[in-house]
C-alpha positions as CSV (number, residue, x, y, z in Angstrom):
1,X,67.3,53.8,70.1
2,X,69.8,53.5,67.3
3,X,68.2,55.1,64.1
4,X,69.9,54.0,60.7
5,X,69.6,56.5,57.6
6,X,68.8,54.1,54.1
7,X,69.7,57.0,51.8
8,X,69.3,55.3,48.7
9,X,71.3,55.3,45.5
10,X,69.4,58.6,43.7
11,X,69.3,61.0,47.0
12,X,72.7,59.8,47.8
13,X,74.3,61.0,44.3
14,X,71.8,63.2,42.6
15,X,69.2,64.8,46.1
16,X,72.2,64.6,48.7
17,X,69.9,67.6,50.4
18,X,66.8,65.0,50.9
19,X,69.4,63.2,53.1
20,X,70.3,66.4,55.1
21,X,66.5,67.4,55.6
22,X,65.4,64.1,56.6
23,X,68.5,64.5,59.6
24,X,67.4,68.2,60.7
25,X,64.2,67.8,61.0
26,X,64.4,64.8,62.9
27,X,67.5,66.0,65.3
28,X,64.4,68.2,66.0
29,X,62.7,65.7,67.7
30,X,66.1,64.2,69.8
31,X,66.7,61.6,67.0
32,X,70.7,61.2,65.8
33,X,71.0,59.1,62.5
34,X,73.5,56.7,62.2
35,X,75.0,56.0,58.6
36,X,76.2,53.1,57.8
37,X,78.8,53.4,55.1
38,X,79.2,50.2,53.7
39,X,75.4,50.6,52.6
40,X,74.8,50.8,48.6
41,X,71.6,49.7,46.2
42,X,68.9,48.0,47.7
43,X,68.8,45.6,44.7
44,X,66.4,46.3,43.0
45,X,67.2,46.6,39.6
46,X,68.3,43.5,39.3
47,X,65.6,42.2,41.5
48,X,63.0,44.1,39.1
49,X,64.8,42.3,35.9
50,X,64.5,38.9,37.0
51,X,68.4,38.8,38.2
52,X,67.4,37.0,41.5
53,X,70.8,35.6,42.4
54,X,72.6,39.1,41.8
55,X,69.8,40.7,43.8
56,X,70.3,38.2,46.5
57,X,74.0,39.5,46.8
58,X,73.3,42.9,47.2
59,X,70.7,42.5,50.2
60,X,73.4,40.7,51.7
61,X,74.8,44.1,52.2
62,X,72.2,45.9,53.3
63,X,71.0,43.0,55.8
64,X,74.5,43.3,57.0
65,X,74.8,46.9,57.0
66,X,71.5,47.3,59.4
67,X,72.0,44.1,61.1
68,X,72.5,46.4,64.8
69,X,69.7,49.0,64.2
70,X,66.6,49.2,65.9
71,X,64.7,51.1,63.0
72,X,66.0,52.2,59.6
73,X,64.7,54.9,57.6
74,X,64.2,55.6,54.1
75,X,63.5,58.9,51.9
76,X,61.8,56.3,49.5
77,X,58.7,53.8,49.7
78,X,60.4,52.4,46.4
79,X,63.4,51.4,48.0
80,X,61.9,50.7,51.6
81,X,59.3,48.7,49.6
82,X,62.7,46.2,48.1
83,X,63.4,45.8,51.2
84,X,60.3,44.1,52.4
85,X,60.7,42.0,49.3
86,X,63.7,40.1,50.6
87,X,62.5,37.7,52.8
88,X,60.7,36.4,49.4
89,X,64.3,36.7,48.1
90,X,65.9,34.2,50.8
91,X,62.8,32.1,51.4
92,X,65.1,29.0,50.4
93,X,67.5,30.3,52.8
94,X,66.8,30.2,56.5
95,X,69.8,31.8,58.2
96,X,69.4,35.1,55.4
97,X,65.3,34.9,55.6
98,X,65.8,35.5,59.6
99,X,67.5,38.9,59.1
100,X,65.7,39.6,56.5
101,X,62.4,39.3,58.3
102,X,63.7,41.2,61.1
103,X,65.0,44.0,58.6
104,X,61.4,44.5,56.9
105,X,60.0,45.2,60.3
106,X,62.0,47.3,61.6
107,X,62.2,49.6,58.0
108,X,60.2,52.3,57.2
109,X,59.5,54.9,54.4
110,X,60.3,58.6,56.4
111,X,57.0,59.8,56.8
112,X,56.0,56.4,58.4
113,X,58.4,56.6,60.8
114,X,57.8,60.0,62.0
115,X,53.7,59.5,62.4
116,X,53.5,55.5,63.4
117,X,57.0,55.3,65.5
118,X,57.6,59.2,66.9
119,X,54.1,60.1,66.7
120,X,54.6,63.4,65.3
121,X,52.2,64.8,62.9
122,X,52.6,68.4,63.1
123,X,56.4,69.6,63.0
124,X,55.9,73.1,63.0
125,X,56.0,74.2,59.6
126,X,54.9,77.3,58.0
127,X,55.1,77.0,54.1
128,X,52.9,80.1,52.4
129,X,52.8,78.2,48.9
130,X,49.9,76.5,46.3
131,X,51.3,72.8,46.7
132,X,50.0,69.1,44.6
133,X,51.0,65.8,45.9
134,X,52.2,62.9,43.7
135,X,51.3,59.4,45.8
136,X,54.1,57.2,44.2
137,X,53.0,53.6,43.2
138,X,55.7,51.9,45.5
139,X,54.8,53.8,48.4
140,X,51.2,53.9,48.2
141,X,50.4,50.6,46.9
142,X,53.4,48.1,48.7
143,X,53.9,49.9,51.8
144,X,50.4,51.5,51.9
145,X,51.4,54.9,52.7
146,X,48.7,56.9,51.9
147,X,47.2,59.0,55.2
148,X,50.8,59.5,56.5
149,X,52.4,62.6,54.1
150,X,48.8,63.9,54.6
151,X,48.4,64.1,57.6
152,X,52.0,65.7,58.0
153,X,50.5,68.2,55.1
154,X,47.6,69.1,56.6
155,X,49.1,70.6,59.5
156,X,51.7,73.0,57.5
157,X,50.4,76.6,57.9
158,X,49.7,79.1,55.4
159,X,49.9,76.0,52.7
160,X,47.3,75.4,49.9
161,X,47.0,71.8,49.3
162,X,45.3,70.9,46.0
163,X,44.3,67.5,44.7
164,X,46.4,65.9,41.5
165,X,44.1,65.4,38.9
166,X,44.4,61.0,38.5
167,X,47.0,61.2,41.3
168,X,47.3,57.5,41.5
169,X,48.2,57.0,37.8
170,X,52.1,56.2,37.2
171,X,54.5,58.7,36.4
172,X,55.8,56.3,33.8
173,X,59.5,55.7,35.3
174,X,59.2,52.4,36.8
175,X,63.0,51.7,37.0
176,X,64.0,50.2,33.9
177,X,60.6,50.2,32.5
178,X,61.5,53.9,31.0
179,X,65.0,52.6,29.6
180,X,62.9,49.5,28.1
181,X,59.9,51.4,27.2
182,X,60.7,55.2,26.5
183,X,58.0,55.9,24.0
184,X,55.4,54.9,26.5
185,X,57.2,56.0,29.7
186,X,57.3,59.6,27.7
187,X,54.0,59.4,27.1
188,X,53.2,58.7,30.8
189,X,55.4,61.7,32.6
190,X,54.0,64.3,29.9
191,X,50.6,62.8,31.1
192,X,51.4,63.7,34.7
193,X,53.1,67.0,33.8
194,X,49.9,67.6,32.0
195,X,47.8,67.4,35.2
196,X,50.3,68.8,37.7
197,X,49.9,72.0,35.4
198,X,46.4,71.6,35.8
199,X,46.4,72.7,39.5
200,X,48.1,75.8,38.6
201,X,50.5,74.2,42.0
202,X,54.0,76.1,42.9
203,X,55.3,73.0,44.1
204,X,55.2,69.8,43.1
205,X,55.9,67.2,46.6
206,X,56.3,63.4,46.9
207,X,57.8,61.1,48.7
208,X,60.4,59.0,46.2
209,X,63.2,60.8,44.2
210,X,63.1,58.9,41.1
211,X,59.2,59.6,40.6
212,X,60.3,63.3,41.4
213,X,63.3,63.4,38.7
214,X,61.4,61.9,36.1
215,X,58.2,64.3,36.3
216,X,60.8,67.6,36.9
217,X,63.3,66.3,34.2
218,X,59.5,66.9,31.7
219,X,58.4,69.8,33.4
220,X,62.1,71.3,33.1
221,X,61.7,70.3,28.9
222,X,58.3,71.8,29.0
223,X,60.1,74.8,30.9
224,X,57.9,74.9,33.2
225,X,58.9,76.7,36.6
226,X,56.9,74.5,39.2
227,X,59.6,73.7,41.8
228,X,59.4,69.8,42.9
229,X,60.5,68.5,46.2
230,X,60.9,65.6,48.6
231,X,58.1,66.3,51.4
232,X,61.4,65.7,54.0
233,X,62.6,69.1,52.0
234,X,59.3,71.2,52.3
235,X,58.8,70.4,56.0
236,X,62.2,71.1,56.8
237,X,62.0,74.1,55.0
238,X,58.2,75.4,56.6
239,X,60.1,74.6,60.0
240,X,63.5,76.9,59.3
241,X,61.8,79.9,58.6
């Protein structure tokens, strides 16, 4: 099967090593990811701002840069979550809400694709630290990922897995909602920061880099040493031991 990597605009310049985890561990498993190059934003930004038409022309890319891959994966339910927003993007369109159907089922967020479509749940990690889990909204409440990461947690050795105190409740990034609305986006992430502290956690783990930056970029003001990490990064790490 040919496997297409959907890096994303934030691993792909800012988490580059999300990327490279997400291939190793999976190479694991007799998986080779193809990379399209001519891939870039999913469109959400604009899509999230109300410019439709702009947002339209973007997908176009990404419908064409996937158009020959029998599953794409994504280190983001955020981004993954866009994508199974277009066909309501092209629904005017026929020819474009074809492939855009067929895109959306054949996309998944990473953690999707290695329980629901490899069937792996356990990869073999060992990883002998206190670790909290942030559910991001995208993830959890578009694509309803919720069991997957843990489930995949659950079966890392020598790992403490504690509950987030209000794990559901935003980290206050939301895309442009924290360029539009610092005060209360601030107000949100030093919220979360509050309870990740709580658990006394090592490591703070999720599955979408932008949730990640924004609650490390506070905990990094606070100076506050809990590491945070793409869950592709801790398993890959548990497994290289």
């Amino acid at each position: 099967m040919k496997v297409s990597l959907f890096i994303t605009c934030l691993s792909d310049a800012i988490y580059p090593r999300v990327g490279e985890a997400m291939v190793r561990l999976l190479a694991k498993y007799g998986v080779t990811l193809d990379f399209p190059d001519v891939q870039t934003c999913c469109g959400q930004p604009a899509y999230n701002s109300g410019y439709w038409k702009e947002a339209r022309e973007t997908a176009k890319t990404i419908l064409h840069a996937f158009e020959d891959s029998d599953f794409v994966i994504s280190p983001s339910g955020s981004c993954t979550g866009m994508i199974h927003h277009y066909p309501k993007l092209f629904e005017k369109e026929p020819e474009w809400l074809d492939r855009a159907e067929r895109l959306k089922r054949k996309s998944y967020e990473f953690t999707q694709f290695l329980v629901h479509v490899l069937g792996v749940t356990d990869v073999g990690a060992v990883f002998p630290h206190k670790v909290t889990y942030h559910p991001s909204c995208h993830g959890s409440r578009l694509l309803g990922v919720k069991a997957e990461p843990m489930e995949l947690m659950r079966h890392v050795r020598e790992m403490e897995l504690v509950p987030l105190p209000f794990a559901e409740d935003c980290c206050g990034f939301g895309g442009t909602f924290a360029v539009k609305m610092a005060d209360i986006s601030g107000a949100m992430v030093a919220e979360k920061a509050d309870h990740v502290l709580e658990t006394d956690a090592e490591v703070l783990v999720g599955l979408d880099m932008a949730c990640l930056m924004n609650i490390a970029g506070h905990l990094r003001y606070r100076n506050e040493p809990v590491r945070v990490m793409h869950l592709a990064e801790l398993l890959y790490e548990g497994v290289s031991r």
